[in-house]
N, C-alpha and C positions, 0 to 999 in steps of 0.2 A: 735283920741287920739295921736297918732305918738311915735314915740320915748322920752324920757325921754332930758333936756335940756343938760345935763354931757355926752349925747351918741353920737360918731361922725358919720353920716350917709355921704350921697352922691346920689345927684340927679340922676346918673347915673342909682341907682339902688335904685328906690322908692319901700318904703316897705308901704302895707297897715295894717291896722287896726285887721284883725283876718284872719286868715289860715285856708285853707284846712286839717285837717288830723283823721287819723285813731283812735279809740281808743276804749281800752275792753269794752263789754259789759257782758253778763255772759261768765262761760268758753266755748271757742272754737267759742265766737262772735266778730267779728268786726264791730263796728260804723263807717261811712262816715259821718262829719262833720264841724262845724266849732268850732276854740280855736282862743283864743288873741295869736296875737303874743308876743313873751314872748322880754323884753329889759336887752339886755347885763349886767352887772354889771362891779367890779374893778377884771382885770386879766379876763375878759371874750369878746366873742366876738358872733354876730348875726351870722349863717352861714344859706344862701339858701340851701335847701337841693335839688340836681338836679339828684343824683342816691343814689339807696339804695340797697345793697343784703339782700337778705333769710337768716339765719342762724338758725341752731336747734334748738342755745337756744332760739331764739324768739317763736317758737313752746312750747317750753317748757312750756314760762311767758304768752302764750297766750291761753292756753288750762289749765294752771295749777295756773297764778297769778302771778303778779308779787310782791316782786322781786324774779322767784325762782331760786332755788339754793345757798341762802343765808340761810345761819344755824338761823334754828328760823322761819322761813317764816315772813310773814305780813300780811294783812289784803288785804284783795281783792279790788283793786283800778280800778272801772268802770270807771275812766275817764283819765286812763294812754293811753299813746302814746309809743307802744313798735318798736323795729327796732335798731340798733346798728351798722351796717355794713354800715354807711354811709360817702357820701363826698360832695363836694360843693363848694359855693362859699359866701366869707366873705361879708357881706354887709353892716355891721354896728359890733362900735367898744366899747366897755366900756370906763370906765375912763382913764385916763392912758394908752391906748395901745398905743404900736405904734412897733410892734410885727411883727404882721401882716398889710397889706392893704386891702381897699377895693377893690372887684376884683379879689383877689389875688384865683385861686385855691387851695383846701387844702381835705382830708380824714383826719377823724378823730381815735384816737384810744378811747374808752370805759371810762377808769377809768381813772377820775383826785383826786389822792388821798389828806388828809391833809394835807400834805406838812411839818407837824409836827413832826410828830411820827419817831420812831427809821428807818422803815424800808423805809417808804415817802423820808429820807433822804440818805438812800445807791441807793435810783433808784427802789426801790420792789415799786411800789404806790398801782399795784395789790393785794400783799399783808398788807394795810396801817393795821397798828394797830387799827383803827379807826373801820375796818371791824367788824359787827356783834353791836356793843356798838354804835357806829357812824354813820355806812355805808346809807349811802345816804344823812346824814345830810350836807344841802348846806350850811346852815352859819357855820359849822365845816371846809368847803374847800370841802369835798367828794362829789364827781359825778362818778355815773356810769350812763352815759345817755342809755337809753333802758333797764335799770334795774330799777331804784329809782327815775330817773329824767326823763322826757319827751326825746323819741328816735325821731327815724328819718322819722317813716311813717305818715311824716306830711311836709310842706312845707318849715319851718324855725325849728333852735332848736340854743337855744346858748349850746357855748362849754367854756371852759376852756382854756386858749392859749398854755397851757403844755398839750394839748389831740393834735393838730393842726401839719398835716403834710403836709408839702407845696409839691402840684401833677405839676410834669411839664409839659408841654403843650402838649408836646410828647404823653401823655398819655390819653386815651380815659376816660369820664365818667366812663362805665361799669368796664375797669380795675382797675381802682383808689381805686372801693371798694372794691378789692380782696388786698388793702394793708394789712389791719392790720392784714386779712388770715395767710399771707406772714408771716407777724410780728411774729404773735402768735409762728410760723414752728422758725423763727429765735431765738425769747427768748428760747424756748426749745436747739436748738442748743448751745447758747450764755451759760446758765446753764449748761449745758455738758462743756462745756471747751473752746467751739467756733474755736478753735485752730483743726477742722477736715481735715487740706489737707493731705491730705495722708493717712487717717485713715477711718475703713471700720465702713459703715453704714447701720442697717435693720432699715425702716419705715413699720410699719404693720398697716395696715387699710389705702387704698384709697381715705378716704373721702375731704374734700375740705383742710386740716390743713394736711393730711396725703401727698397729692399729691404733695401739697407746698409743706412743707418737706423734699422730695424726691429733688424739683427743687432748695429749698435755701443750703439744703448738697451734692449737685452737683456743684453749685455757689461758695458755701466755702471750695472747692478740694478735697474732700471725694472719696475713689477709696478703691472696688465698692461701689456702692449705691444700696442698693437690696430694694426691695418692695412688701411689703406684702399682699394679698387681699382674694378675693372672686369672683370678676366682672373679667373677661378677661378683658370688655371692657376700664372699670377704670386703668387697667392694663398696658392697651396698650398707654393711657394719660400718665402714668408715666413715660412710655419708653421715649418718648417725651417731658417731662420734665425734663428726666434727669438719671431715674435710671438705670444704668448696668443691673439687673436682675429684672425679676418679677416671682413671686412664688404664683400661686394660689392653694391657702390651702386646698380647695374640691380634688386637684386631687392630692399632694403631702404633704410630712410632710417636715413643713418649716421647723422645726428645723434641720432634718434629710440634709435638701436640702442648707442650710444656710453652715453648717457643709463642706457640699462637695464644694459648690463656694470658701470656707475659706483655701481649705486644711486643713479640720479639726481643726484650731483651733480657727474656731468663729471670731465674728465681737468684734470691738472694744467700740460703741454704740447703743443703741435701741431706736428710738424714738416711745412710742406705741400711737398711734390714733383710736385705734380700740375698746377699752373699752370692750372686750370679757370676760368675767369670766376667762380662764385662761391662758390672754395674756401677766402676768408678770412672768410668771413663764414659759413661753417658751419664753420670752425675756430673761431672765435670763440663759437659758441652750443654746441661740444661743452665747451668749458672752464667749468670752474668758473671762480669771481670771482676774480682777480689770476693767472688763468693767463697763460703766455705763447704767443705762435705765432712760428713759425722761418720764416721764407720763402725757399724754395730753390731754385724754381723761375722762369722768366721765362714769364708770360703772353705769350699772341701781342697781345695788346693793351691798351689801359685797360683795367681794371676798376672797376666802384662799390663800394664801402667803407661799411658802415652806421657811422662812427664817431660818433657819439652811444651807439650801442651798447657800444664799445671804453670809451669814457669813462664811463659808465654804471657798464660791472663792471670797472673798472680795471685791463682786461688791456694789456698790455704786445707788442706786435709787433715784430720785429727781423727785417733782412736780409740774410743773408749771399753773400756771392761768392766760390765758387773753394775753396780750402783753407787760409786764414789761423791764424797761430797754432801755427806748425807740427803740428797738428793731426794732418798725414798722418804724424810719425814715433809719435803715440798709437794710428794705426790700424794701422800697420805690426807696434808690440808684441800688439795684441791678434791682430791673423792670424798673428802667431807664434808665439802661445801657444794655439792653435787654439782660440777665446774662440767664432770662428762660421768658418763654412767660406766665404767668399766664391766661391769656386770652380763652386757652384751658380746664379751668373748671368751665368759664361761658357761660352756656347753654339755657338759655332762659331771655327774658325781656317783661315785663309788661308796662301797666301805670300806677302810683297810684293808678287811680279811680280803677282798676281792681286786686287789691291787694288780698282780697278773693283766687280768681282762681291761683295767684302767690303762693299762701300759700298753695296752693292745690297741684300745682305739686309739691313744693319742699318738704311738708309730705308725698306724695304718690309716689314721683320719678318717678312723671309721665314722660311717654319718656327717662327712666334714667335720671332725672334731676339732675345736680349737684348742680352748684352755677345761684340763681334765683335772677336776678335785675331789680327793678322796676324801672323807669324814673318818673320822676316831669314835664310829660311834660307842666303844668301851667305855671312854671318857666320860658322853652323855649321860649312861647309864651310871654311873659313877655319881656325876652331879644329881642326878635321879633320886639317885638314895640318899645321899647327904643331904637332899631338902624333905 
């Protein structure tokens, strides 16, 4: 079948007829298979998929459906392709581009909003107003690929040419996927005021957005940078990333410990990562008066909120989703400028074919697993023969 006659390919980099990839079967099943490759459209582009991280939401949508976490749910789709944390290489272009090349390396970020709506147009796409009424609708313009549209644990996915962050060479596969990590740590910051050099910083919760974090408000001159957890081990990655202080919460009271690093009067931001039942309200008592808290994380459920307190000392709370603002091409220049090593919270690598067992450690943190990235080694092999 090949490409559509409007789509510009390149012998360089022959695409065949249907892919390799993963897709739901009941909850908590994955299928090894084969799908058509899917052809570009206008303002889209073909992308090899040659690395892909773990991320929790993928655990989420693949034990729970997808798309979740979208207000409303939907209907259980056995023949989805989940995965979101991926990068690659361009190999075919829609009508119209000329954007990007073929060849060209690139990571992607998640959501290519309508491009319509009020907030599409300030730079929110994560926020598109389309979200819930719209969201995923493709002839609407909405893509969340690894949510509504075909992800990444498959061997091709097209993207949207506004998802597309060009990886410079400098940078290894495996890194590249921990861009939009990055991203995500930066929009949070960029919503706070982005304007952190010289202003004090708590990040609480370790986890892969929490450690960024630490390393993109060290980048953006933040003094100290304290860091919040549970793991020494997580702990001592942070130090390494970036943070001034770490405060493991089992053996001290951060608030109490936050307070004494500050001279008593608190930090100026909170970015929380940690999504604990009552981690905005000891965000809120480590900040000084009119600080702000970032919320980054999704609790498993309600939470109580002292706000009388909030209104009190007129701090300011904000929430972000995803990586808005293009954000991830600010996180892209600073891991290119080796600002911090992100490299230090990925922890193991797979193939493809053995995605299962990938999905394994990074739900059960087997080995402490942090950040889990599979390889496409087909692909390799692929580029193998073409040279």
């Amino acid at each position: 079948m090949g490409m559509p006659d409007n789509v510009t390919t390149s012998r360089d980099y022959p695409i065949p007829d249907t892919m390799k990839a993963w897709v739901i079967g009941d909850p908590g099943e994955l299928i090894y298979g084969e799908k058509p490759i899917p052809a570009p459209k206008k303002a889209e582009v073909l992308v090899r998929i040659d690395a892909v991280a773990i991320c929790a939401t993928d655990l989420e949508i693949i034990y729970h459906g997808p798309p979740a976490m979208i207000e409303g749910g939907a209907p259980y789709n056995k023949n989805f392709t989940p995965g979101h944390e991926y990068m690659g290489t361009v190999v075919a272009l829609g009508p119209g581009v000329d954007e990007f090349a073929i060849g060209e390396r690139v990571t992607v970020e998640i959501h290519a909003g309508c491009g319509q709506c009020k907030r599409c147009r300030q730079g929110m796409y994560t926020s598109c107003h389309n979200y819930g009424k719209n969201y995923g609708d493709v002839d609407k313009g909405h893509r969340a690929n690894g949510f509504t549209t075909d992800g990444g644990f498959a061997e091709y996915a097209v993207n949207n040419i506004n998802t597309l962050v060009h990886v410079d060479d400098s940078m290894s596969d495996e890194e590249a996927t921990l861009v939009v990590t990055a991203g995500t740590s930066m929009y949070g910051l960029t919503e706070l005021g982005g304007l952190v050099a010289g202003e004090s910083v708590v990040v609480s919760g370790p986890g892969p957005i929490g450690l960024l974090g630490a390393a993109v408000a060290k980048a953006l001159g933040a003094q100290p940078v304290i860091l919040t957890g549970t793991r020494d081990n997580r702990l001592e990655i942070g130090k390494k990333l970036g943070a001034d202080h770490v405060i493991n919460i089992r053996n001290e009271d951060p608030v109490a410990k936050v307070r004494e690093l500050t001279g008593g009067k608190g930090v100026d931001y909170v970015v929380e990562c940690s999504g604990a039942p009552n981690a905005v309200n000891e965000a809120a008592q480590m900040l000084n008066r009119g600080g702000k808290i970032c919320l980054a994380a999704f609790p498993g459920d309600q939470v109580p909120i002292d706000v009388a307190y909030l209104v009190r000392n007129n701090i300011y709370l904000y929430g972000i989703r995803g990586e808005g603002k293009t954000a991830t091409h600010r996180a892209e220049a600073f891991m290119r400028q080796k600002r911090f090593d992100a490299r230090l919270i990925h922890t193991h690598t797979f193939d493809m074919a053995d995605l299962p067992e990938a999905i394994r450690y990074a739900k059960d943190r087997v080995e402490d697993a942090i950040k889990v990235v599979v390889r496409n080694r087909r692909a390799e092999q692929m580029i193998a023969a073409a040279e």
